[in-house]
C-alpha positions, 0 to 999 in steps of 0.5 A, a space after each residue: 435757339 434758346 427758350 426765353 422762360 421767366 418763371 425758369 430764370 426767377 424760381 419758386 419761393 412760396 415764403 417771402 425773401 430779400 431779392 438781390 436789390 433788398 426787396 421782399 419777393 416772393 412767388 416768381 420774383 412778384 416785388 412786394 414793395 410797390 403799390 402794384 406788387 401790394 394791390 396784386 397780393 390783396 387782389 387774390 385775396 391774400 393777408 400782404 402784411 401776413 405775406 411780407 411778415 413771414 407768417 404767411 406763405 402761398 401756394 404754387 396756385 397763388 404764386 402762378 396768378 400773381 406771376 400771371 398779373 406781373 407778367 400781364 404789366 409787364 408785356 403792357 409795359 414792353 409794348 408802351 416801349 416797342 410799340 410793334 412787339 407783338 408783331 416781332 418774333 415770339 422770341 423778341 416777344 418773349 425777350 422783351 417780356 422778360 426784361 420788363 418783367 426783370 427790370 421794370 419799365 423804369 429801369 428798361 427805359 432807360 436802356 434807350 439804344 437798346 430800345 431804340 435797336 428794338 424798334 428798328 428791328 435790329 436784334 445785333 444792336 439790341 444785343 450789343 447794347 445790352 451786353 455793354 451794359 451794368 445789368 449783363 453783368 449783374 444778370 448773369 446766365 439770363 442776361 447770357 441767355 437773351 444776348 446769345 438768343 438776339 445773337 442767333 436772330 440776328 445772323 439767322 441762325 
């Protein structure tokens, strides 16, 4: 079974970039463009207009803190969705981990047969549903990734 790893499937910038939905990023994918994503660089005491301008990079060490508080958001976030996750299995954790952290609860709330599949337990409808959807195909590899691994859940594999 595959290994759902975040950090893997979004990289190390340490200098600030524009995502793929033309947003500034850096570190792990940390989004500078919202409230948290501000209020997070400035928690670890970090210049976030030096940061956002370009003249500022951060470290490896930084990068893993911020990357430590989005993904704290983002399991709160998933367990707000799926109430029973930490209960699941780690892999079912740490997929749903993954897409919050990837989409944001925003975006991953709207998945709602998916997180509805999620909450019975039934990891072929979670995986069917997120295959039959605009973020598989946006995805690429990662969104393979995680249907292949509800795939194998599903048929016990």
């Amino acid at each position: 079974m595959n290994e759902i790893n975040t950090k893997l499937f979004e990289d190390l910038r340490l200098s600030v970039y524009i995502d793929n939905t033309g947003h500034k990023t850096i570190g792990y994918g940390h989004d500078l463009d919202t409230q948290d994503g501000k209020s997070i660089i400035e928690n670890q005491h970090l210049n976030y207009d030096a940061i956002c301008n370009g003249s500022l990079c951060i470290s490896e060490e930084e990068a893993d803190k911020i990357y430590d508080q989005d993904m704290a958001i983002a399991k709160e976030d998933a367990i707000s969705l799926v109430p029973e996750l930490l209960s699941m299995p780690q892999v079912v954790q740490e997929i749903l981990c993954d897409l919050s952290f990837n989409m944001g609860k925003t975006r991953l709330s709207g998945f709602k047969r998916a997180i509805a599949a999620f909450n019975n337990w039934d990891w072929k409808s979670a995986a069917d549903e997120l295959y039959d959807s605009n973020w598989y195909e946006e995805t690429g590899r990662r969104a393979e990734i995680i249907v292949d691994t509800l795939d194998e859940l599903a048929d016990g594999s």
